[in-house]
Every structure is written in C-alpha cells, then in structure tokens.
C-alpha positions as CSV (number, residue, x, y, z in Angstrom):
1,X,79.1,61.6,153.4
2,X,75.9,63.3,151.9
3,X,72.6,63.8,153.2
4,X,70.2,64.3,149.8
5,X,67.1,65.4,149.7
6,X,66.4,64.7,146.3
7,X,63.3,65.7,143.6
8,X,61.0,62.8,143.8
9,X,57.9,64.7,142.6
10,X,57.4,66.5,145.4
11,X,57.7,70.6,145.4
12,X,58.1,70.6,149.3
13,X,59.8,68.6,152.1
14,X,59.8,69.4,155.8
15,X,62.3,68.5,158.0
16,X,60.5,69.1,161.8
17,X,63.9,69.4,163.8
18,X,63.1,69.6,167.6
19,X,66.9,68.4,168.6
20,X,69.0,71.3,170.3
21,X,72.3,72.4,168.5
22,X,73.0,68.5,166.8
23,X,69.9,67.3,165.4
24,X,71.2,67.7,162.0
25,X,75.4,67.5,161.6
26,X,77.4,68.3,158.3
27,X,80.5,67.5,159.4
28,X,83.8,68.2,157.7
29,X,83.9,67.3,153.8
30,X,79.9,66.5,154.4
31,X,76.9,67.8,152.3
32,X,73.5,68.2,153.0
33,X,71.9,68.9,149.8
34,X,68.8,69.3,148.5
35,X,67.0,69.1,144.5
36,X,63.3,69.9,146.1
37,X,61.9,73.2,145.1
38,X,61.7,73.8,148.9
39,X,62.9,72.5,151.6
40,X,61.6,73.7,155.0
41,X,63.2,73.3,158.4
42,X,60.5,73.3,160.9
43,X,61.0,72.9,165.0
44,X,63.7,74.4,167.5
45,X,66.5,72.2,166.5
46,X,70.0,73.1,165.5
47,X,71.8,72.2,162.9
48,X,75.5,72.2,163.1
49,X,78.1,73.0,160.6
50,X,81.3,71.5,161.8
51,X,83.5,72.3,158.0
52,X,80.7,71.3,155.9
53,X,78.4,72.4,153.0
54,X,74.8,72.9,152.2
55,X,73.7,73.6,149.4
56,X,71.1,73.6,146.7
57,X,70.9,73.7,143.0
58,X,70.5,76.9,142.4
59,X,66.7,77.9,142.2
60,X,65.2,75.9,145.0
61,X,64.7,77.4,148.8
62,X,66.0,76.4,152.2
63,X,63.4,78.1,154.3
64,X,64.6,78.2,157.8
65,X,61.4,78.5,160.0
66,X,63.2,78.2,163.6
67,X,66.0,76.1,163.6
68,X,69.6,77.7,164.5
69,X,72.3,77.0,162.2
70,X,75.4,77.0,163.6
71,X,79.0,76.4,163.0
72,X,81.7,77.1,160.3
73,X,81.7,76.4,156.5
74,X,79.6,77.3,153.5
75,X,76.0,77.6,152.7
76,X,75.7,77.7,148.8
77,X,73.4,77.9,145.6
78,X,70.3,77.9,147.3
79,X,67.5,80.7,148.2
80,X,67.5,81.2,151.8
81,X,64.7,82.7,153.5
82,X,65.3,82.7,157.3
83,X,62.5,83.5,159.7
84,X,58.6,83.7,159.5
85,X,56.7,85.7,161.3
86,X,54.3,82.6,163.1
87,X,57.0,80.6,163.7
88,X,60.3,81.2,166.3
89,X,63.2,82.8,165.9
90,X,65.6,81.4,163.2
91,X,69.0,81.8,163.1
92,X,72.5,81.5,161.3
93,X,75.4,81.5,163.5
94,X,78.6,81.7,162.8
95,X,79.7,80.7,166.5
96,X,83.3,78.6,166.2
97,X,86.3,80.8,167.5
98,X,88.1,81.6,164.4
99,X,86.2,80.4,161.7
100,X,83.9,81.3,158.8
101,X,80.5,80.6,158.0
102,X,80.2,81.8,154.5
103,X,76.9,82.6,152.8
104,X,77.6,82.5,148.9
105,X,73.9,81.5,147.8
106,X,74.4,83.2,144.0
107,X,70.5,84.6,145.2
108,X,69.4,87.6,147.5
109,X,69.3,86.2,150.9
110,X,65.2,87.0,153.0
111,X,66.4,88.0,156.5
112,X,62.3,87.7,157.6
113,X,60.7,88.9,160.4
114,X,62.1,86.4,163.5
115,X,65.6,86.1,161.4
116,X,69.0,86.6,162.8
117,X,72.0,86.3,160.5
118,X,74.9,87.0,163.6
119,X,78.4,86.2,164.1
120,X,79.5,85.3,168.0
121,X,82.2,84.1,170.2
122,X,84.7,85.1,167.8
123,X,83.7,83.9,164.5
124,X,83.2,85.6,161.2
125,X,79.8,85.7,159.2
126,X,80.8,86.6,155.5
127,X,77.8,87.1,153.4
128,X,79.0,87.3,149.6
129,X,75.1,87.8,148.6
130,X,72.7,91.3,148.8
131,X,70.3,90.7,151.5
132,X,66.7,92.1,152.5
133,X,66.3,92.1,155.9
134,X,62.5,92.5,156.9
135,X,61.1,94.4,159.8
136,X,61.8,92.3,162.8
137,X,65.5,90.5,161.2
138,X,68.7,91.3,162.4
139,X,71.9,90.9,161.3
140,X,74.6,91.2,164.1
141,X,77.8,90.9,165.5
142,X,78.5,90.2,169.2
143,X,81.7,90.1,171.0
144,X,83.7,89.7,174.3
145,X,86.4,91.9,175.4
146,X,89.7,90.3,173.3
147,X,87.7,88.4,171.1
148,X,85.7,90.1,168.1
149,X,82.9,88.6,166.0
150,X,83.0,89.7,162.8
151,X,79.7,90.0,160.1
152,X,81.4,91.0,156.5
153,X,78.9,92.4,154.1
154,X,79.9,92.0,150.3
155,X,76.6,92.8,148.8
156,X,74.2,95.9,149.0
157,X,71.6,95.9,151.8
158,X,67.8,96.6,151.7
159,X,67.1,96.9,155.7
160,X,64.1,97.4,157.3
161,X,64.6,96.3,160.6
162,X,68.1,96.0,162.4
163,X,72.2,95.7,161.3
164,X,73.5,96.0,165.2
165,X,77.5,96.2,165.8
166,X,77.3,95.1,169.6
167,X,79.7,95.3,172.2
168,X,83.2,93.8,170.7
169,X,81.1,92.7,167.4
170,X,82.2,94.4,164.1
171,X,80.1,94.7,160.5
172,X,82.9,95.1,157.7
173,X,81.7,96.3,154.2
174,X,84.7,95.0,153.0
175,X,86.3,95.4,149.8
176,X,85.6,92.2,147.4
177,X,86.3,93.6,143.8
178,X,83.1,96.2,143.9
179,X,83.4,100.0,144.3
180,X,80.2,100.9,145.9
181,X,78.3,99.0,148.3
182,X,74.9,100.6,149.4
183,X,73.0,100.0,152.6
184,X,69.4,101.0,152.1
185,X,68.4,102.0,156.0
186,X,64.5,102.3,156.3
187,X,64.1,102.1,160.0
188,X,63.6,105.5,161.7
189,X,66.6,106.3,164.7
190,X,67.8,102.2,164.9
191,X,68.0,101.1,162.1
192,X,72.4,100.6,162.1
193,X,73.0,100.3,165.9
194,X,76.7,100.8,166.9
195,X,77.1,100.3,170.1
196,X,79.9,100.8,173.4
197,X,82.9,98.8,172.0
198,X,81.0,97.7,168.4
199,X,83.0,98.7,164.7
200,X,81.1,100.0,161.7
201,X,84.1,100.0,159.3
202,X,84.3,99.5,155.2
203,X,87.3,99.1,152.8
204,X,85.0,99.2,150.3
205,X,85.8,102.5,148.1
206,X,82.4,104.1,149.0
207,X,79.5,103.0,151.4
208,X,76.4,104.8,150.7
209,X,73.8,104.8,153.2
C-alpha cells in the first residue's frame, strides 16, 4: 500500500506525530511518499520502517523535526534535513538485527543541530549520499559485545559536530566505485570519537581527513 502526500497547492504539510516508535508504519513493499515541496514531521513520534520505502520526487524535503525513524529499508529521492535546533532530538535508526536502512536521497543529506543518523543493535546504516553534519548532529554506531552496528559512509563528509564509533559500533568508508572519500573534521579534539571496542576502518583507496 501507499501513503501519498500529494501537491495539492500547498508548499508545506505537517504531519505532528506524537505516537512512540508506530505512529507512522511502511511496512514491507509499502511507500510513504510525498509530491509537497516540504513535508515536515513535527512531535515525538516514531515512524517505523519494517522493508519499506519513502521517498520523494527528487527536489522536495522531508524535514524531520523530532520524530525517530526507525527500522530497515530505503529512504530515497528526497532532501532530508534531520534536526532543528528548537525542536527535539531527531533521529534515523537503523535498529533491526541484520538489516539495512539505506539513505540514497540523490541530494546532500542536513544532519542539523539535535540530528542523529546512528546504526544500533546490530544493524547497518548505509548512507550512499555526502552529508553535512551541523554542530550539535551525530552520526554513530553503537554496539554490544558479539553484535556490531555498522554506519557505512559512501559520500564525503562536511562535519562540524560529531562521527562517534562507540563501543562495538563501526563507521566503514567503504569502497563503492570512488577512489577518494574526504571527511572534512571541523570540531577541535572530538570531532571523530573512536572509542573502547569502536572501528574506524575504509576500503576506500584513500580517506582524507
């Protein structure tokens, strides 16, 4: 099935999600999509990803203002901007043991201030698209002992506030076809935190920090 969200004149709608982890659903083989220029998620609310796909079409914005987005499957062809600094913290997950939440947007993904883009409890956060991650956004893997979460960076990185490889979390600059992937570290002594039991690691031909 498809929840749409289509362009009936309007430039913005809001979605005020106050529903913890299922308010919104995109099950397997579902869509939410969206034709509005913008379409803001408002609340505490989650929105879970069980196999699904959200997506735009192409130019127009998903702005996450607080919800937590959660699951596996694929967030595509949209502008994502997660976070705002005066609302709460906003979040992509990739949290299902064993499964990918892929960000392929085709667009340069805002990490803002109150943003997390994480993988947990053993799932793997691939983002195909270059990110700028604000002061006050994250992006981060966290682990248990025998069971890694993984955050694979395809795309250079403008960071100004945190890329944090906790305890039994790995980021991967892996190898996708480009020889030279560049993380652009402005933040004085933390800005790449590798911690007890966390992997930096690259197959990429050169990382340049």
């Amino acid at each position: 099935g498809t929840l749409d969200v289509p362009n009936s004149g309007e430039t913005l709608v809001t979605i005020t999600n106050n529903t913890a982890t299922t308010g919104i659903v995109v099950a397997a083989n579902g869509t939410l999509q969206f034709e509005v220029a913008t379409l803001e998620l408002l609340g505490v609310g989650g929105v879970q990803i069980s196999g699904g796909t959200l997506k735009g079409s192409g130019a127009n914005t998903l702005d996450n203002d607080g919800n937590t987005i959660a699951g596996y499957g694929l967030i595509e062809n949209l502008k994502l901007d997660n976070g705002d600094a005066t609302g709460s913290t906003a979040t992509v997950d990739a949290n299902v043991s064993g499964q990918t939440l892929t960000l392929q947007t085709g667009n340069d993904i805002h990490n803002e201030v109150t943003g997390v883009l994480e993988a947990t409890n053993h799932g793997t956060l691939d983002i195909k698209d270059t990110v700028t991650n604000d002061s006050g956004g994250t992006i981060v893997a966290s682990g248990v002992s025998g069971s890694v979460s993984t955050v694979t960076i395809e795309a250079n990185i403008l960071n100004n506030g945190q890329l944090e490889a906790n305890a039994y979390g790995t980021l991967d600059v892996t190898n996708s076809g480009e020889t030279l992937v560049t993380i652009t570290n402005n933040t004085a002594t933390t800005g790449i935190v590798v911690a007890a039991n966390g992997t930096l690691q690259f197959e990429v031909a050169t990382l340049e920090l």
